[in-house]
N, C-alpha and C positions, 0 to 999 in steps of 0.2 A: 568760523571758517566754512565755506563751501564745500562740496565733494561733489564728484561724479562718481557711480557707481560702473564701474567696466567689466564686472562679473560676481556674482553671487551662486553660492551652496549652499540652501537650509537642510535641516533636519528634521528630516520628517518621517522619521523610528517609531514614535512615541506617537501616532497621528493616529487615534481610531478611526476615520475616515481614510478613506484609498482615493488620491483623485487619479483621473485619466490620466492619460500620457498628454492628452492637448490641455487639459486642468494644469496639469503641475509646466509645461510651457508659458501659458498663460500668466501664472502666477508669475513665473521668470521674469515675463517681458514686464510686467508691471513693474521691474525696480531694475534690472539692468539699462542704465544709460541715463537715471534717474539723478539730480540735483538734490542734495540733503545739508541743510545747517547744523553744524556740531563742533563741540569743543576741541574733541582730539581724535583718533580714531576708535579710542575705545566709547565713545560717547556718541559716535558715528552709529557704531557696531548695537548700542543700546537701543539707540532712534529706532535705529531698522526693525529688530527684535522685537521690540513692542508693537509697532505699525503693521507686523504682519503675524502677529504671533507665533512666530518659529524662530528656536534657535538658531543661528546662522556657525557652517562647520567653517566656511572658507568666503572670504570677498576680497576683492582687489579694487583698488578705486583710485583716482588722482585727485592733489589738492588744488582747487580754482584759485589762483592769482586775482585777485580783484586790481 
């Protein structure tokens, strides 16, 4: 199944690095509005996880209709 990503919150508690306020935007923009293949949403939720190395606390997405 597809997905669009229409909002993302990682967790970045645990980050020995601090990034900027335009860093951690940045980083945003990089998967908000993003297309991702995955089984279900928790395998969605996995994708992402590992792709960006941070936990993720909160995403909202819609499923693409092929």
């Amino acid at each position: 199944m597809q997905f669009q990503i229409t909002y993302i919150e990682f967790d970045f508690e645990d980050d020995l690095y601090s990034m900027t306020e335009q860093e951690t935007e940045d980083f945003y923009d990089d998967y908000v509005g993003t297309f991702w293949e995955a089984d279900d949403g928790d395998d969605l939720v996995e994708e992402i996880t590992s792709a960006a190395g941070y936990c993720i606390k909160s995403i909202d997405y819609r499923h693409i209709l092929n």
